[in-house]
ZAMARGU-4260 file (C-alpha; in steps of 0.2 Angstrom, whole numbers, plus 5000, padded with zeros to 4 digits):
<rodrens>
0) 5218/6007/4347 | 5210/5998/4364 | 5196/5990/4352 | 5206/5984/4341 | 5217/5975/4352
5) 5202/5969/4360 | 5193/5964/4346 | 5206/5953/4339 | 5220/5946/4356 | 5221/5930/4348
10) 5231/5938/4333 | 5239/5953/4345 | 5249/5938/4356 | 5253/5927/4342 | 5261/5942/4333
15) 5270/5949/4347 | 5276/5930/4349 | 5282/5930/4332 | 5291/5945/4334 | 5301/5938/4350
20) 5305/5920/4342 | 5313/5932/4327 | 5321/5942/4339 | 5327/5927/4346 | 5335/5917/4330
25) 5343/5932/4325 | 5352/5935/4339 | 5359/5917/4343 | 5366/5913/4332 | 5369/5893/4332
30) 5352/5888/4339 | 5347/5874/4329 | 5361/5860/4327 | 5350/5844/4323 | 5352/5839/4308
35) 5366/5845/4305 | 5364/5846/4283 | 5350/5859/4287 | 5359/5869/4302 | 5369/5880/4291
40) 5354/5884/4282 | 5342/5885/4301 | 5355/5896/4309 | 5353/5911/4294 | 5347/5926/4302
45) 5334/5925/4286 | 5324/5912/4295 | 5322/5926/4311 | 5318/5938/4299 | 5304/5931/4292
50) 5298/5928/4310 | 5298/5946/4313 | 5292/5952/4296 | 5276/5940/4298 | 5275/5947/4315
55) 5273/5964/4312 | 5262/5960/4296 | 5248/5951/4309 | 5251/5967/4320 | 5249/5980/4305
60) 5233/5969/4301 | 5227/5971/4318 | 5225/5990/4319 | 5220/5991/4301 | 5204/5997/4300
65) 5197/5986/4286 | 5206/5971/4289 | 5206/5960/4273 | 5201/5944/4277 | 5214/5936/4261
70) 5229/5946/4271 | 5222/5938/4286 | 5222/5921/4278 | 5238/5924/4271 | 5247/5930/4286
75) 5239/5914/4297 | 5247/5901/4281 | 5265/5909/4286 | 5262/5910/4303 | 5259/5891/4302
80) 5272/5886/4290 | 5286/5895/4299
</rodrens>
């Protein structure tokens, strides 16, 4: 478990970061107000889940032992986008 955190911090923080911006859009609800056509949509707890989800993906991938490189690239495109 040690080496594998060890082997890959880099993708351990940013997912544990990922999981605590989730956690925090979902429960506030009114964070984003500007602009205001896309708050409604900004504000969905949707938006925090998808934080989380990705979050956790990056941290399954981390104590996976064969770590895909494509689920790797996929997870980092997200990660990114989001």
């Amino acid at each position: 478990m040690w080496d594998s955190l060890k082997c890959n911090p880099f993708h351990a923080l940013l997912s544990l970061a990922q999981i605590g911006i989730g956690l925090h859009l979902i429960s506030h609800d009114s964070y984003f107000v500007w602009p205001p056509y896309v708050a409604g949509i900004a504000n969905d707890d949707i938006i925090g889940g998808v934080f989380v989800l990705v979050g956790l993906g990056m941290m399954y991938w981390v104590f996976d032992r064969q770590r895909s490189v494509r689920f790797d690239h996929a997870l980092l495109i997200i990660s990114a986008g989001s």
